[in-house]
NUGUVO-983965 format. One line per field, with one value per residue (C-alpha): z, x, y; residue number from 1. Coordinates in Angstrom, 2 decimals. Layout:
<pts>
zz <- c(Z_...)
xx <- c(X_...)
yy <- c(Y_...)
lumgu <- c(NUM_...)
</pts>
This chain:
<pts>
zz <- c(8.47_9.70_13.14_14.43_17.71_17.97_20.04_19.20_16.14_16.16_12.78_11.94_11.92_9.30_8.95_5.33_5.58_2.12_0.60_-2.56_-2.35_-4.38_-6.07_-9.66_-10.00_-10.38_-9.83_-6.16_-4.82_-7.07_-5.03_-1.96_-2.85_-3.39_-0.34_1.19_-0.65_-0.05_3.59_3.92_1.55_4.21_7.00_8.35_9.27_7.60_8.59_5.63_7.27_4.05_2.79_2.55_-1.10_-4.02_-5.75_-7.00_-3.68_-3.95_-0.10_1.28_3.95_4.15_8.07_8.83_7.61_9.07_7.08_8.89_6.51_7.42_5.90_2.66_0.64_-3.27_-4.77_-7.53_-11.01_-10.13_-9.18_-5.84_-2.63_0.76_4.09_5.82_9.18_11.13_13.24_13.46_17.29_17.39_14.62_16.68_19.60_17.60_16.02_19.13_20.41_17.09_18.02_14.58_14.70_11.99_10.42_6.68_5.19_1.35_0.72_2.16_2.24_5.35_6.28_5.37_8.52_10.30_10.31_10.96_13.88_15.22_14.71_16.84_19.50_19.91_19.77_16.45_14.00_10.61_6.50_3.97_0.77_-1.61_-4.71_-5.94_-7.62_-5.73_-6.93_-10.75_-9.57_-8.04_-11.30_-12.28_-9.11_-7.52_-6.62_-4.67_-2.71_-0.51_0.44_1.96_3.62_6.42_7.89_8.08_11.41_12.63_11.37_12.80_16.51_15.88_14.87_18.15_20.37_20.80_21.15_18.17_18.47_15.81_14.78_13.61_10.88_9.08_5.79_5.43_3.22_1.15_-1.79_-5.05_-6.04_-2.77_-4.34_-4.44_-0.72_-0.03_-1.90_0.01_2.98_1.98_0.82_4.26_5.96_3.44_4.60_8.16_7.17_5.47_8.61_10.79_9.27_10.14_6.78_3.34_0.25_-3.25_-6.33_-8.97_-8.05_-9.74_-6.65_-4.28_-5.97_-5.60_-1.78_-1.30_-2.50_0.00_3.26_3.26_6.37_4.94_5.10_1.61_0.06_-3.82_-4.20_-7.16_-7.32_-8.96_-11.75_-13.53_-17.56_-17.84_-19.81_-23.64_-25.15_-28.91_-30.67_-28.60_-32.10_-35.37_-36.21_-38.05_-41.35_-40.66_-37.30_-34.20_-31.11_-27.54_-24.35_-21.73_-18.26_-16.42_-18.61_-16.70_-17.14_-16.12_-18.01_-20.76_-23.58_-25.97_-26.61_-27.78_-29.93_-31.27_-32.02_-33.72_-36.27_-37.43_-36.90_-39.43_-41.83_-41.87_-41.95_-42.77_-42.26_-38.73_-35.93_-32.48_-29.54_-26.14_-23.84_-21.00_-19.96_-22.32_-22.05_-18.10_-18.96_-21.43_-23.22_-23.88_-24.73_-27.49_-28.77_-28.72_-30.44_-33.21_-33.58_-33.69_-36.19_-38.82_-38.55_-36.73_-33.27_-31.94_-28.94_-27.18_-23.80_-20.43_-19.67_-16.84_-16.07_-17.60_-20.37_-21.09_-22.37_-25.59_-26.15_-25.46_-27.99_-30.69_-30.47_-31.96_-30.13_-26.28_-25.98_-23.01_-22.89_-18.90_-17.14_-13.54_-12.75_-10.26_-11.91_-14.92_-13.53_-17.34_-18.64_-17.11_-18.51_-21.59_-21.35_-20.29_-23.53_-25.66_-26.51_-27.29_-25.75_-26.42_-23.56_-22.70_-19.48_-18.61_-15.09_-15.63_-17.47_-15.05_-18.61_-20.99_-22.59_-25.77_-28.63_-27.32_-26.80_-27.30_-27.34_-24.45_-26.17_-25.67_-24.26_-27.24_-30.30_-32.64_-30.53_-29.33_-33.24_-34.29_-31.61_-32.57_-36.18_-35.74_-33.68_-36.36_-38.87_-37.31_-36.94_-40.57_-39.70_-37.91_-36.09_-34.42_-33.25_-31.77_-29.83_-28.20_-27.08_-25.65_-23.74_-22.81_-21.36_-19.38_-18.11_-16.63_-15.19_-12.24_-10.29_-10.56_-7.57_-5.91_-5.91_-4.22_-1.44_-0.53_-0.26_1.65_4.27_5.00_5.29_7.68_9.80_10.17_11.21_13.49_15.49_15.50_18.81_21.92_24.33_22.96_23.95_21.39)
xx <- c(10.67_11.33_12.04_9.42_11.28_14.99_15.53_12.14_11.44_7.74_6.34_5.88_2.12_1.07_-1.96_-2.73_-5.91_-6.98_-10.10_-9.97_-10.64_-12.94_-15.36_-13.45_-10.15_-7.21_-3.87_-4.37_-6.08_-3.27_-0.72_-2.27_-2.64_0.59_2.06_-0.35_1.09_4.89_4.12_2.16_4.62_7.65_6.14_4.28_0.55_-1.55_-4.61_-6.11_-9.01_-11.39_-14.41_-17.39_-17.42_-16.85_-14.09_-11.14_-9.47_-6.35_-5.65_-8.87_-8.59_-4.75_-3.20_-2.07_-4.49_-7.00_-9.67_-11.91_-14.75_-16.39_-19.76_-19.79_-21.60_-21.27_-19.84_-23.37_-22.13_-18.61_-17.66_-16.15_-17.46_-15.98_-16.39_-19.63_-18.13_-20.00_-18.10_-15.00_-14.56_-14.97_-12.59_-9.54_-10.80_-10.19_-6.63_-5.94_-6.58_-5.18_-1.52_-0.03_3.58_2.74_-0.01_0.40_-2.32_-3.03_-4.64_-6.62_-10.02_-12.07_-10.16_-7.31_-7.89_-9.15_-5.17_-3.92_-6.68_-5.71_-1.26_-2.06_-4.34_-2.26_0.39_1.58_4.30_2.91_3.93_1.75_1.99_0.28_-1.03_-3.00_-3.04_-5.39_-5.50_-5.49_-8.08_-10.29_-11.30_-12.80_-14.20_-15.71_-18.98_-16.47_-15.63_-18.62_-18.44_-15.38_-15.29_-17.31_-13.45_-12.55_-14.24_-12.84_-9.36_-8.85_-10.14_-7.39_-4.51_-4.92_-5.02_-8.77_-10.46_-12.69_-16.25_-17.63_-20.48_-17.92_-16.84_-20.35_-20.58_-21.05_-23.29_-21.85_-23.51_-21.79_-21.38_-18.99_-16.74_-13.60_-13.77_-13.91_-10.96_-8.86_-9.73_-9.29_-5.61_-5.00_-5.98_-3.25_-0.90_-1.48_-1.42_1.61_3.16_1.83_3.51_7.06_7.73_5.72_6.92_5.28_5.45_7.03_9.44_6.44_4.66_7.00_7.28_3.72_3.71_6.66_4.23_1.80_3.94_7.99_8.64_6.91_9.93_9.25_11.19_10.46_9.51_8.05_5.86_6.98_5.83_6.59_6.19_2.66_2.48_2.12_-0.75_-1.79_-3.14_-6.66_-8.11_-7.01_-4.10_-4.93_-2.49_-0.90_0.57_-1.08_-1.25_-2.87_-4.11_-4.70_-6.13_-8.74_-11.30_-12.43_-12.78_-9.37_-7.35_-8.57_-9.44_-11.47_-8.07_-6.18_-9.50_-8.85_-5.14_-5.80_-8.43_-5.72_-3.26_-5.79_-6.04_-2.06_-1.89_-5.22_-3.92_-3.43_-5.51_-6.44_-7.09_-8.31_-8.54_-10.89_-14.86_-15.24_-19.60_-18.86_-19.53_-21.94_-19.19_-16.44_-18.81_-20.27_-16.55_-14.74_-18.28_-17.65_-14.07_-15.14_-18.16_-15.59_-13.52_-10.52_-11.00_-11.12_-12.91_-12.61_-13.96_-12.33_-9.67_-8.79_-5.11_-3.61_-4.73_-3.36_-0.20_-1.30_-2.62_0.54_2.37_0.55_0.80_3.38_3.02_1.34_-0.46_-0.71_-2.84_-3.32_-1.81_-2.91_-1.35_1.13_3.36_0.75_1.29_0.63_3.75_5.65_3.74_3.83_7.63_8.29_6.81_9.39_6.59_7.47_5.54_3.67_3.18_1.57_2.96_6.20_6.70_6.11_9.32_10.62_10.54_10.35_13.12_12.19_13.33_14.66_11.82_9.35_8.01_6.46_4.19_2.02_-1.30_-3.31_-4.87_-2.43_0.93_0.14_-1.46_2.10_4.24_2.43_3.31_7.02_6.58_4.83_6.94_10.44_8.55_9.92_13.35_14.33_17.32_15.46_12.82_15.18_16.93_13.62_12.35_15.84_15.48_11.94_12.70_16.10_14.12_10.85_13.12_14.75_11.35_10.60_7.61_10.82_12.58_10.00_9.14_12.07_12.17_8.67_9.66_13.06_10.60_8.61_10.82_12.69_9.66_8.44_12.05_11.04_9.05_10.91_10.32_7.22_6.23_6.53)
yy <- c(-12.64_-9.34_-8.65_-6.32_-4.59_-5.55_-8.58_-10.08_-13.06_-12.59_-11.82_-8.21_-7.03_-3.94_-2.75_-1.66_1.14_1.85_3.50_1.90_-1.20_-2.12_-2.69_-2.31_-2.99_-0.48_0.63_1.32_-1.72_-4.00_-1.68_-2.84_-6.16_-6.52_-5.43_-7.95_-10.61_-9.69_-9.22_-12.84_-14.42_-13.68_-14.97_-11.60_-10.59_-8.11_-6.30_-5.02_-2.01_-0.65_0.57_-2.41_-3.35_-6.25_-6.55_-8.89_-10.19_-12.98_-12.86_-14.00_-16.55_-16.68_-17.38_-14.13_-12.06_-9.80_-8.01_-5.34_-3.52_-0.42_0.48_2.45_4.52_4.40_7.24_8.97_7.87_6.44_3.02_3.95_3.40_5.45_4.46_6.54_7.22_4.42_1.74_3.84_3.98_0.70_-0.23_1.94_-0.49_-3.29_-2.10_-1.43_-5.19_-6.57_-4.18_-3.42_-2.24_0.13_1.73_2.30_4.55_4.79_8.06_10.84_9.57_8.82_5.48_7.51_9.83_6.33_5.66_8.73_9.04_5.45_6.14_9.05_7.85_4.24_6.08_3.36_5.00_5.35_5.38_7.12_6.32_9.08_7.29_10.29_13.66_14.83_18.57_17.23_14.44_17.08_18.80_15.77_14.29_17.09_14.55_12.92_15.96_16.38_12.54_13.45_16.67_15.29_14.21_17.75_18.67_15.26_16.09_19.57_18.40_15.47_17.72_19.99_16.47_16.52_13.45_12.85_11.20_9.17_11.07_13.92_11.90_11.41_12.77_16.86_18.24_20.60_21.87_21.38_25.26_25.34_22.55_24.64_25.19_21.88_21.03_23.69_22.03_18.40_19.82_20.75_17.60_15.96_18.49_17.28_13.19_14.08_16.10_13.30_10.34_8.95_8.26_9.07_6.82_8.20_5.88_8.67_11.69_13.61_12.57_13.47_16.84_17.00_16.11_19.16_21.66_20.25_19.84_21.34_18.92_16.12_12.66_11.65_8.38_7.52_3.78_2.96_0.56_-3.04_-4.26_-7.78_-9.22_-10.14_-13.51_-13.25_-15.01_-15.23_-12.36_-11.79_-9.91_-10.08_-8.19_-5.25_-4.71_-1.42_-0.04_-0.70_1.61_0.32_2.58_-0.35_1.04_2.34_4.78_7.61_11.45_12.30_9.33_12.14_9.21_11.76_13.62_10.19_9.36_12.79_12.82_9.49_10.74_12.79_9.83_8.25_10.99_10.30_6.79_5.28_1.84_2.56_1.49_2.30_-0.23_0.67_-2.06_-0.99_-0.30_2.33_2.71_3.35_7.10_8.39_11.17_9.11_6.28_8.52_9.41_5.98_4.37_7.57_6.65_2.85_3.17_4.79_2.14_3.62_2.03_-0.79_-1.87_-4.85_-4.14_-4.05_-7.63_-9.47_-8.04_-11.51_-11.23_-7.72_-9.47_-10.89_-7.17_-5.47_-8.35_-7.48_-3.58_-1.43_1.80_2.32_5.67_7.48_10.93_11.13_13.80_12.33_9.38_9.32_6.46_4.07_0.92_0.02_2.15_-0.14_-3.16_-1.49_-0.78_-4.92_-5.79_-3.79_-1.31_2.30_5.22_7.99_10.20_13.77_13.49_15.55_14.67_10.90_9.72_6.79_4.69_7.15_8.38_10.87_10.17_7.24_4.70_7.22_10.76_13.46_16.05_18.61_17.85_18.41_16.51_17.63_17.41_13.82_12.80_14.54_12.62_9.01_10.11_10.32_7.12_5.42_6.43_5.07_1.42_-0.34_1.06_-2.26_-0.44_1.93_-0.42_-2.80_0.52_1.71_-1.67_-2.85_0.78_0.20_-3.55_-1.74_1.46_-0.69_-3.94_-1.46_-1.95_-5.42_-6.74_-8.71_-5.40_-2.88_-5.89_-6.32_-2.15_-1.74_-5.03_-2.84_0.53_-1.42_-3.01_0.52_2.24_-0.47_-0.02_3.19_1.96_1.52_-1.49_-2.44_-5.76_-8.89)
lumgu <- c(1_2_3_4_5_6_7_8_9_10_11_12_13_14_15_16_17_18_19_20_21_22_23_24_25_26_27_28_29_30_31_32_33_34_35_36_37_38_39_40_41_42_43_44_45_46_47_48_49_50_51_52_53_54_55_56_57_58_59_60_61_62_63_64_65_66_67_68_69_70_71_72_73_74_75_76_77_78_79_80_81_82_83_84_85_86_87_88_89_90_91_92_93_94_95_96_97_98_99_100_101_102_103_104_105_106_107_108_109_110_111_112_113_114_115_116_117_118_119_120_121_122_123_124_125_126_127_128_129_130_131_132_133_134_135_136_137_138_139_140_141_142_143_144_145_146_147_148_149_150_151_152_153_154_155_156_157_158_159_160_161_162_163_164_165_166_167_168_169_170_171_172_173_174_175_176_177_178_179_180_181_182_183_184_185_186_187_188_189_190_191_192_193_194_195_196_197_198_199_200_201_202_203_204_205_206_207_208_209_210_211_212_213_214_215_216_217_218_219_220_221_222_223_224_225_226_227_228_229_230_231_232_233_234_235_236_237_238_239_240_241_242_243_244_245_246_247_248_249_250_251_252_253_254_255_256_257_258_259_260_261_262_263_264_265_266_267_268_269_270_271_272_273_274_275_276_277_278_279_280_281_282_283_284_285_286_287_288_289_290_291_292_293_294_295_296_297_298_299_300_301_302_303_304_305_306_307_308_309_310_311_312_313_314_315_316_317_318_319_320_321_322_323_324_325_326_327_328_329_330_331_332_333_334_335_336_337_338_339_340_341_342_343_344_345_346_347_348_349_350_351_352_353_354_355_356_357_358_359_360_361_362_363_364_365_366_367_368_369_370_371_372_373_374_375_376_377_378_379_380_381_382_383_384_385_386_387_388_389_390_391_392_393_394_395_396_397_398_399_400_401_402_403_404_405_406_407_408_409_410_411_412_413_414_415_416_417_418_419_420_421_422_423_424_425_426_427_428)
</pts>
């Protein structure tokens, strides 16, 4: 148990405020999760604050554990929800009663500025962690962008010490050609979350670059995110007879599937023997639907739907080569899952190399169809010379097993214990 104020044995008491939570499952809500679980687990209390909405939920009902929901509003064509501005005075009066000794906020959306509002007001130290590119993720969630501008008015009264009513934070209406401008103004409430917290942890260094060009005084520490060996399980499809190569994940607009499915027609033109499996819920949107159905009618892709996390495993044993054409993520939880399983990689990503090591276990190309259909080639090509294979998944297992789930708890109930002393003669 961690020792909240020094001199005290009570249990330590975070409270996680997240805007993804829900209602599909992703990197960010397993992030959170997480941390719920490591704090519970040692003998600590969690108050988890978030958006109303359904999703996968392993916590619910454990002692220690608070969960407070705010009402939502689904994201048009997306399945996100955000938090609408309603209830959020009386949510600070209830953190207030509940008396965290820290306030960790993941992300920049409205319950994002919920924390930030309540650290500030109850005068409670605070972490952000920054899961997101948000200025690559605004190119391809600009509907997103006027759901959340309607903090900005909120934000700018908070940074000068104003008090902030609640009817400031309901959603703004701004029109869709104005986009841009709202993403300038979104950066600069990050710039002020950032500048407002004690301590900002990012999961990458790419991250952490990314939060230096958005604050210069911003305390930034890198801690990636843990991941474990999921369990291997029997081949979930039959084994195709040439080379295999897997994208696992999340399928949305900026995970960029349409350039893999292009690299691999050429892959195929190559190697026709070779075959492409992407594990997700590929029909979510209609353009990459209509791509990875082309790709699957002529018989070079394979499409088994999106998978409980699980059973991932048995998909990852049966692969030769992981394939990864997003340029967004801040670290790909499944890299690392990818990595555990011995798998090499095929990245597009330059700044995302934590276990990635070209030439090595992989390669990093260009993003474009014929760079990443080359880089997959050369990939493909080394698999029958049993050496080489051997080399890159011994380097793959080394590179992901530095950030093991035992390893980053044990690094976030440290972070949290040295913020919370942060706090001088608090009361147990």
């Amino acid at each position: 148990m961690i020792q909240a104020v020094t001199g005290t044995s009570r249990p330590l008491r975070v409270a996680q405020f997240t805007d993804n939570y829900g209602p599909g499952s992703n990197g960010l809500m397993f992030a959170v999760q997480q941390l719920e679980g490591n704090l519970l687990d040692s003998g600590n209390e969690v108050i988890v604050i978030a958006p109303e909405a359904k999703g996968p939920n392993p916590h619910h009902g454990r002692p220690g554990r608070t969960e407070l929901r705010l009402p939502s509003v689904r994201v048009p064509k997306m399945p996100t929800r955000v938090a609408n501005g309603r209830h959020f005075d009386a949510t600070i009066d209830r953190i207030a009663e509940l008396k965290p000794d820290v306030i960790h906020v993941h992300g920049f959306g409205p319950v994002g500025v919920l924390g930030t509002w309540a650290a500030l007001r109850l005068d409670i130290p605070m972490i952000v962690t920054w899961h997101t590119d948000f200025d690559a993720y605004a190119d391809h969630y600009s509907a997103v962008l006027p759901l959340l501008t309607g903090v900005v008015k909120a934000f700018t009264r908070l940074s000068k010490g104003e008090v902030v009513d609640s009817h400031d934070l309901k959603l703004a209406e701004i029109k869709y050609e104005d986009r841009g401008r709202s993403a300038a103004l979104l950066l600069g409430i990050c710039q002020k979350m950032l500048e407002t917290a004690a301590l900002v942890t990012t999961p990458s260094p790419k991250t952490a670059t990314r939060c230096r060009l958005i604050s210069t005084t911003a305390n930034i520490r890198v801690v990636p995110n843990g991941v474990n060996p999921l369990p291997p399980g029997p081949p979930p499809i039959p084994r195709p007879v040439g080379p295999l190569v897997l994208y696992a994940g999340r399928i949305a607009p900026e995970k960029d599937l349409p350039l893999l499915a292009d690299a691999f027609t050429l892959v195929h033109a190559q190697r026709p023997d070779a075959r492409l499996c992407i594990v997700g819920d590929w029909q979510r949107y209609p353009h990459i639907k209509r791509v990875l159905a082309a790709g699957r009618d002529a018989g070079r892709i394979i499409l088994p739907g999106e998978q409980k996390r699980d059973a991932l495993g048995a998909f990852y044993g049966m692969a030769d080569v992981f394939a990864f054409p997003s340029q967004t993520d801040t670290q790909a939880l499944v890299l690392h899952e990818a990595a555990l399983a011995g798998l090499p990689i095929v990245s597009v990503d330059h700044e995302l190399t934590l276990v990635v090591e070209p030439g090595v276990n992989g390669e990093i190309t260009r993003p474009t169809a014929a760079s990443l259909a080359a880089g997959l080639l050369r990939v493909i090509n080394r698999l029958d010379d049993g050496e080489w294979r051997a080399r890159a998944s011994a380097r793959s297992v080394e590179l992901a097993s530095q950030w093991t789930i035992e390893s980053q708890a044990k690094a976030m109930l440290d972070i949290y214990g040295e913020v919370a002393g942060t706090l001088v003669g608090r009361n147990p």
